[in-house]
VEXDREN-2710 file (C-alpha; in Angstrom, 1 decimal):
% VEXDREN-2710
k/r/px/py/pz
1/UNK/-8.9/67.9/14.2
2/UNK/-9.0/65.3/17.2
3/UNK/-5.1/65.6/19.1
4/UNK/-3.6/62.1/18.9
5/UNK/-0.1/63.0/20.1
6/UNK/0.0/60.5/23.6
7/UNK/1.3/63.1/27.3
8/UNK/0.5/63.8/30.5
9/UNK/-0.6/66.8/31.9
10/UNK/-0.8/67.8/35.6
11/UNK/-4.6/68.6/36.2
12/UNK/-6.7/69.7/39.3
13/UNK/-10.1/67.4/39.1
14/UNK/-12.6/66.8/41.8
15/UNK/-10.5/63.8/43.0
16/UNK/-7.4/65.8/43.8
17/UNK/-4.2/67.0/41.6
18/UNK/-3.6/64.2/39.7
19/UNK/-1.6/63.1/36.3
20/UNK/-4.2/62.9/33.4
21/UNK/-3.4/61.0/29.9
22/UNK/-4.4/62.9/26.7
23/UNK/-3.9/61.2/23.6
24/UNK/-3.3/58.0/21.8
25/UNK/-1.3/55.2/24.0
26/UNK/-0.5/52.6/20.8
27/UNK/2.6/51.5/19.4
28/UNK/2.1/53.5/16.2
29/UNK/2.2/56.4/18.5
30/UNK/4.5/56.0/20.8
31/UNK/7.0/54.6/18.0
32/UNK/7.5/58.7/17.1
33/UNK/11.3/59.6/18.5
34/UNK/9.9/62.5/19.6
35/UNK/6.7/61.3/21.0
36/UNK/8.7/58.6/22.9
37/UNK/11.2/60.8/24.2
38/UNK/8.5/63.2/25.2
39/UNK/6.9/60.5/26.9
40/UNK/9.6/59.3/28.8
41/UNK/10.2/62.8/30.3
42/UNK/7.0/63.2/31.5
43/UNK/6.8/59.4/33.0
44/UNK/10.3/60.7/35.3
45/UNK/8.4/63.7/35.7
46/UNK/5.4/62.6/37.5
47/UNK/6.8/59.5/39.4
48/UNK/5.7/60.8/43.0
49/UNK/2.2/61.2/41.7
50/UNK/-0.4/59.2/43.4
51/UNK/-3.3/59.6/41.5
52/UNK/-3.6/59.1/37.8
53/UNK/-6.7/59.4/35.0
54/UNK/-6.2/57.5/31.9
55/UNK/-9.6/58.0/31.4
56/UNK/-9.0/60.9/28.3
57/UNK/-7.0/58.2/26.8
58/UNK/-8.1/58.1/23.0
59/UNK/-7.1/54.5/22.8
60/UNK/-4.3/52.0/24.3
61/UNK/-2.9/49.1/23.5
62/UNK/-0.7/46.7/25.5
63/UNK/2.4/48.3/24.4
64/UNK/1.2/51.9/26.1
65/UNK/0.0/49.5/29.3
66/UNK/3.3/48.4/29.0
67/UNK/4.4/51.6/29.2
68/UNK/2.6/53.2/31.8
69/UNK/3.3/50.0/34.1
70/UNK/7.0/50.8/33.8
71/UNK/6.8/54.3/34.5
72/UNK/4.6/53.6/37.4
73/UNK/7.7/51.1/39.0
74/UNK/5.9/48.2/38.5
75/UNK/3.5/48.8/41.3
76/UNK/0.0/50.8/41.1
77/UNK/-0.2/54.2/42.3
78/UNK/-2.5/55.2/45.3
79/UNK/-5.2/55.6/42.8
80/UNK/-6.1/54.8/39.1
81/UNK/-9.2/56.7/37.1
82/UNK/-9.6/53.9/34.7
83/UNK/-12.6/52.6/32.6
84/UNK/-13.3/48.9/32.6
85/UNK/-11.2/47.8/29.3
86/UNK/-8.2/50.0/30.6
87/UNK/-7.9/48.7/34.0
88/UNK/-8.6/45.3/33.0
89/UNK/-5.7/45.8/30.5
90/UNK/-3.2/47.3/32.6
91/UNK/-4.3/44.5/35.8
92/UNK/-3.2/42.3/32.7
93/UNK/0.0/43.5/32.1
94/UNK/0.7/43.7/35.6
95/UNK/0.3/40.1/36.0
96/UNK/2.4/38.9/32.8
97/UNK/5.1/41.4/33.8
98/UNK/8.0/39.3/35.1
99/UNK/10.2/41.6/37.6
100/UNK/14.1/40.9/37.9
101/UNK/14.8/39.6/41.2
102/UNK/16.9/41.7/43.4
103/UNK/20.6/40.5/43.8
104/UNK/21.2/38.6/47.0
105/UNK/24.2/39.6/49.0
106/UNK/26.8/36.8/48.3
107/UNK/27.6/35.7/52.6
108/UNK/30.1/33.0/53.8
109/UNK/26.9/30.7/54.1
110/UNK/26.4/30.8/50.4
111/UNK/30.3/30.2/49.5
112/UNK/30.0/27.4/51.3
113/UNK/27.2/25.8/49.9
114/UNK/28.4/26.7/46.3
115/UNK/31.4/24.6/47.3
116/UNK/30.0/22.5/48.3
117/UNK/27.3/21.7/45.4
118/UNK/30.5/21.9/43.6
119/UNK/32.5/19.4/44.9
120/UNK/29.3/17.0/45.1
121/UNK/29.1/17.4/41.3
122/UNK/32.9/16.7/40.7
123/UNK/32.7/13.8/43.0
124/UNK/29.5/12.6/40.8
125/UNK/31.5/12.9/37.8
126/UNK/34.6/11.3/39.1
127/UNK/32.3/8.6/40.4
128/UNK/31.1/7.9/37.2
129/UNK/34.2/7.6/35.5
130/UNK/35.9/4.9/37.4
131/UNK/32.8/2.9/37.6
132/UNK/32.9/3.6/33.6
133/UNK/36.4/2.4/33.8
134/UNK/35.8/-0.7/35.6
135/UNK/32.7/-1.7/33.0
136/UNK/35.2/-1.4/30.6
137/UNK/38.0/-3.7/32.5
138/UNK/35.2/-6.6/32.9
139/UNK/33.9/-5.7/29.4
140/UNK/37.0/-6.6/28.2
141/UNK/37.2/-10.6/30.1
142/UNK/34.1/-10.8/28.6
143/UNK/35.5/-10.4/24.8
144/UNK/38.4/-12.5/25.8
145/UNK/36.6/-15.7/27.2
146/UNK/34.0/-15.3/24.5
147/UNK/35.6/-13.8/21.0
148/UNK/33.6/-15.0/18.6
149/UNK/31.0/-13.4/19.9
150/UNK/32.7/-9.7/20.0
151/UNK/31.8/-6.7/18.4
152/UNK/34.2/-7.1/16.0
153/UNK/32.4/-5.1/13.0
154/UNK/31.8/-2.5/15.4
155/UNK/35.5/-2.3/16.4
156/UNK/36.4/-2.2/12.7
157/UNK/34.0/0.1/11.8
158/UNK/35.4/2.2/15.1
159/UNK/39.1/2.1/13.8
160/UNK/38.5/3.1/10.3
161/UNK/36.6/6.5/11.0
162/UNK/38.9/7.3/14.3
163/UNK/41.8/6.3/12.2
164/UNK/41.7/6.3/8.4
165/UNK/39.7/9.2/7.8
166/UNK/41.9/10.9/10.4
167/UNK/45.0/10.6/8.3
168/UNK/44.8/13.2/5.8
169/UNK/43.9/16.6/8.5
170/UNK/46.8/14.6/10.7
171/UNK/49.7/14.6/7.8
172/UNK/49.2/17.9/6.8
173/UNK/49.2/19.6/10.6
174/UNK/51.8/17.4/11.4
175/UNK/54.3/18.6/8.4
176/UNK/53.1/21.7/8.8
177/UNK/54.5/21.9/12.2
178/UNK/57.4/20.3/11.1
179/UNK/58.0/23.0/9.0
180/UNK/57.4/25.6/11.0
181/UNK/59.7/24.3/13.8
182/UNK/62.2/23.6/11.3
183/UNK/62.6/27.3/10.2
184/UNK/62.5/29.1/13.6
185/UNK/65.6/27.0/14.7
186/UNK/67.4/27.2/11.9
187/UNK/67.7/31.1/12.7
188/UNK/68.9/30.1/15.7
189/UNK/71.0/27.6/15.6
190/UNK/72.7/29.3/12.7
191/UNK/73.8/32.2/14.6
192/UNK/76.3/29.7/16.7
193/UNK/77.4/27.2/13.8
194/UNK/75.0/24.3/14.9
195/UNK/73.0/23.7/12.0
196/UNK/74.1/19.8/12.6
197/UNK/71.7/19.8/15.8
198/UNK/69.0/20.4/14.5
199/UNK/68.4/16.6/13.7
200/UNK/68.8/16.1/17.4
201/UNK/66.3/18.6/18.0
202/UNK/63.7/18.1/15.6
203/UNK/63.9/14.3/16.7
204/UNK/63.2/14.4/19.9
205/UNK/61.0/16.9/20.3
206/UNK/58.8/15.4/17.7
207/UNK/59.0/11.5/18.1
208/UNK/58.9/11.6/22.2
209/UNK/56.6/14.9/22.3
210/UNK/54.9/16.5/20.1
211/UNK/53.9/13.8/17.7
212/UNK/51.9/12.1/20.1
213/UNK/50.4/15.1/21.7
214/UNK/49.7/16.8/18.2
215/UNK/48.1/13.7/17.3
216/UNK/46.2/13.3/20.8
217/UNK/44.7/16.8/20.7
218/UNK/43.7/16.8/16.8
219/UNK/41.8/12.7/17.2
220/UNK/40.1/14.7/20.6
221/UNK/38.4/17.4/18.6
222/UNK/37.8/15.2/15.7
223/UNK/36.6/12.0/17.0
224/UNK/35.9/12.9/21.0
225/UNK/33.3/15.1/20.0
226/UNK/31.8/12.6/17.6
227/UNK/32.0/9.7/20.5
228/UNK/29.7/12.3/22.8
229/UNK/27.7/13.6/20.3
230/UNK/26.8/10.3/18.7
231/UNK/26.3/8.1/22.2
232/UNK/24.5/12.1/23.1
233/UNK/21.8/12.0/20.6
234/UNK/21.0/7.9/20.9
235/UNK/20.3/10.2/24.6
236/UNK/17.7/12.3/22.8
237/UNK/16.3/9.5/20.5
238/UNK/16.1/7.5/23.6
239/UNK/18.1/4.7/21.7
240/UNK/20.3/4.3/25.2
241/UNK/16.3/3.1/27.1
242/UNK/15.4/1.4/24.1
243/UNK/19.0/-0.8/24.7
244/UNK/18.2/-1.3/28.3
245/UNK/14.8/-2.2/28.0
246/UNK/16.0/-4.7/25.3
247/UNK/19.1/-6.0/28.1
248/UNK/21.5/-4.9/25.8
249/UNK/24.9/-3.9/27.3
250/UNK/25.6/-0.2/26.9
251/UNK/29.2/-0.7/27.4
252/UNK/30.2/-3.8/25.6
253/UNK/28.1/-2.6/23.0
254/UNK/29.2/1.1/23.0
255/UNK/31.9/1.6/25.0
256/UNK/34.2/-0.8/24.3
257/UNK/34.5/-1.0/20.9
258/UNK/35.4/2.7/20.5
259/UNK/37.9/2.4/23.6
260/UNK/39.8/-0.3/22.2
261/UNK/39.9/1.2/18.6
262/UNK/40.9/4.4/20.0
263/UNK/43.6/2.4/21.7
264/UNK/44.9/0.8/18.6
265/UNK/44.5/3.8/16.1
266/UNK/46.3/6.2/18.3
267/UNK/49.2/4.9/18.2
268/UNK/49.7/4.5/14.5
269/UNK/48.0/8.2/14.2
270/UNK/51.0/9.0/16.4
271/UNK/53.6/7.4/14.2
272/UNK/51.8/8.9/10.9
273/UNK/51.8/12.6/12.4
274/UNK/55.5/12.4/13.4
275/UNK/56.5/11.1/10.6
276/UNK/55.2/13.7/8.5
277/UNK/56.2/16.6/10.8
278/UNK/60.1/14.8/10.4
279/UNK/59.4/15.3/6.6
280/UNK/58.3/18.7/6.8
281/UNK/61.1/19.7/9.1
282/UNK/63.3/17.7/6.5
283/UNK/62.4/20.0/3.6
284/UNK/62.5/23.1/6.0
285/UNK/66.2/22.3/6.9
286/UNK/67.4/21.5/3.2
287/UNK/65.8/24.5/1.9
288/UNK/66.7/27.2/5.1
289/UNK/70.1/25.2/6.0
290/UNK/71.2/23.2/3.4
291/UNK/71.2/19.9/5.5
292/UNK/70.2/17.5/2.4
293/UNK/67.8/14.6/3.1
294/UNK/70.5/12.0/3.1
295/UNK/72.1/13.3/5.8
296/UNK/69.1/14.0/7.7
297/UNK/68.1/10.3/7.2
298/UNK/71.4/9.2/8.4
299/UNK/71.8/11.5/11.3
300/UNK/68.2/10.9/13.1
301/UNK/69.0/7.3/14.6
302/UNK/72.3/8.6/15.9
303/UNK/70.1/11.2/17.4
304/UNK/67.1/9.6/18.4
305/UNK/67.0/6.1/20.4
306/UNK/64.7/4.0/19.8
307/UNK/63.1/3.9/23.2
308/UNK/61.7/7.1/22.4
309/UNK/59.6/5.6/19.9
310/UNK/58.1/3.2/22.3
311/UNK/57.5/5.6/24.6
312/UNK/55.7/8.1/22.3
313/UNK/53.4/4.7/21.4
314/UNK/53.0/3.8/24.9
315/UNK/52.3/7.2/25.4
316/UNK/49.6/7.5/22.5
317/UNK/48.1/3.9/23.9
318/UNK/46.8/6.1/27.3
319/UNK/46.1/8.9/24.9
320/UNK/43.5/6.9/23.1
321/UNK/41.5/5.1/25.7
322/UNK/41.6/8.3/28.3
323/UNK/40.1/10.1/25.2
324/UNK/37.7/7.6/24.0
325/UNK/36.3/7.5/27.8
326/UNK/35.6/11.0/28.0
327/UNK/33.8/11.5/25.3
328/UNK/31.9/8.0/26.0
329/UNK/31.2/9.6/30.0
330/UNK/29.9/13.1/28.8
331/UNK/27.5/11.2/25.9
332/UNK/25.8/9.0/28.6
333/UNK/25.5/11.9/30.8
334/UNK/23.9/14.1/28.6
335/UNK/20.1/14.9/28.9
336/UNK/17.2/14.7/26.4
337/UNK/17.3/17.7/25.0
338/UNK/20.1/19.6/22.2
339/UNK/21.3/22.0/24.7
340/UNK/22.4/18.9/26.9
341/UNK/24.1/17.9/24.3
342/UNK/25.6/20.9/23.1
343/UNK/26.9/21.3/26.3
344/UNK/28.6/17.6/26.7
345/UNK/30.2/17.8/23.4
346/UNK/31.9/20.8/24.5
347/UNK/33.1/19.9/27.9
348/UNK/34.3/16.6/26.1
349/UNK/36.7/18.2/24.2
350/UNK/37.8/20.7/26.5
351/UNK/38.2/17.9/29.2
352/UNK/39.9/15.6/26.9
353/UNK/42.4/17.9/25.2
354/UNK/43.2/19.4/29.3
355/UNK/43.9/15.6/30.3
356/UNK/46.3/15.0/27.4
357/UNK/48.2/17.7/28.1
358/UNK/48.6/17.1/31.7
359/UNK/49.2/12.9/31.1
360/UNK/52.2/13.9/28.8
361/UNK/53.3/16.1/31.7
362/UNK/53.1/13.4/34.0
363/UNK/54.7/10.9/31.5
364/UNK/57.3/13.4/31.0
365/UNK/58.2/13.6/34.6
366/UNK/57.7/9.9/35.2
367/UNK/60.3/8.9/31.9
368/UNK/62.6/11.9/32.4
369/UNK/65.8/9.1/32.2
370/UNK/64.4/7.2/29.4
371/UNK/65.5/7.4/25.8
372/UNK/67.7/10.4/26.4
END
């Protein structure tokens, strides 16, 4: 019976001491644990040997090529006893084999040029953003010397997806929170008889703060991510050439109209979220504290001024059109293919929700004295 099993013996022929294959070299044969692991031995085994005969070789396919090619270090001993098919197969491996390049040593010269490629792409992007800004700014004159002849069903359209749609995931996070907050300082507050300041807390943490930022980060992972991934794949479609070659405007056409409703729907957003967190804090507080509704009601304008309320608006104004630019810069800079986009969509929201935070920081620094 004819000895399939694939090894490698250590032989003295007329060519020298050399490393002869016996055997079957195919996947079917190798694919035995033992024959593999047998295999692998011997490969470690003979590594210094220069000369090899595959020439008993019962038959091999690319996956024993494959094989041998890696045992031999991906370069050919001093000599090879091959026929003609099993050299040509194993040149043939050789040459699709892709070897991993060895790691560079990381020198001052190349931390230098990384930073600099990096700040070259951060001044790109910042480049493209004011000159994205100042579209819109002239954009803008346009619609008001010429009205009637606005995007107005664009805008419309705009404001009830970023807005209407929005208002149902927006309530129920918002008096959720509202909730949440209520509870953990009632346990507080309780311990040193100030159940009545919770009013004054929940007020003002939620109208001037986290209303607007609840409502910032929630419309920047909802709608952001639409903004880039819709103006991303007109990208792909090559919808965005098709407009230019057609001297349509890009921005009054696509920019514009989800900046300004952005700008009008983030507001009210704002106003709907805190309102809803107030409620849920309401029930929280009558149910953990016994503060009823009424008094609640009656107790939050005392607390609260009114300038806080026009700040948090103010506030959701910059929220809306910084938010509705991002994800309108990362669309038109996204390639033609989906892993572009993929990409931009991501770095959209992470960008956008990052800036909200830090613009409430800033606004909070800025308005420290106001409606306090």
């Amino acid at each position: 019976m004819e000895d399939t099993q694939p090894r490698i013996a250590r032989e003295s022929t007329p060519e020298g001491v050399c490393a002869v294959l016996w055997g079957r070299w195919t996947a079917a044969d190798l694919a035995a644990p033992a024959h593999w692991a047998a295999v692998q031995a011997s490969m470690r085994a003979h590594r210094a040997t220069t000369v090899w005969d595959v020439r008993q070789v019962l038959r091999m396919d690319h996956a024993g090529a494959q094989l041998l090619w890696n045992g031999w270090g991906h370069q050919w001993p001093q000599q090879v006893l091959a026929l003609p098919a099993q050299h040509a197969m194993l040149e043939r491996v050789a040459r699709l084999t892709e070897v991993a390049p060895a790691p560079q040593a990381t020198s001052f010269w190349t931390l230098f040029l990384r930073l600099g490629a990096w700040v070259h792409a951060v001044a790109g992007q910042w480049l493209d953003a004011v000159r994205l800004l100042g579209q819109l700014l002239l954009d803008i004159g346009r619609l008001l010397r010429k009205p009637a002849k606005g995007p107005w069903r664009d805008i419309s359209g705009h404001l009830y997806r970023i807005g209407a749609t929005a208002l149902p995931i927006t309530a129920l996070v918002g008096f959720l929170i509202g909730v949440v907050l209520a509870y953990l300082m009632s346990q507080q507050l309780r311990q040193f008889g100030a159940d009545a300041f919770i009013v004054n807390i929940l007020g003002i943490s939620l109208i001037r703060e986290l209303g607007p930022v609840l409502a910032a980060i929630l419309i920047a992972g909802r709608s952001g991510s639409a903004i880039t991934a819709q103006i991303g794949v007109m990208r792909v479609t090559e919808e965005l050439d098709a407009m230019r070659v057609m001297g349509i405007a890009q921005g009054y056409r696509l920019v514009m109209p989800r900046a300004l409703a952005m700008a009008l729907a983030m507001p009210l957003l704002s106003v709907w979220t805190t309102v809803a967190a107030l409620l849920g804090g309401m029930l929280a507080s009558d149910l953990a504290m016994g503060l009823t509704p009424a008094y609640f009601l009656s107790a939050l304008p005392k607390a609260v001024q009114l300038s806080n309320l026009w700040l948090a608006m103010g506030k959701s104004v910059v929220f809306g059109l910084m938010i509705a630019l991002i994800g309108c810069h990362y669309g038109l800079r996204v390639l033609p293919n989906t892993q572009s986009l993929g990409q931009g969509t991501t770095a959209s929201v992470v960008t956008s929700i990052t800036m909200v935070i830090l613009v409430d920081a800033l606004f909070a620094v800025v308005f420290k004295d106001i409606g306090i």
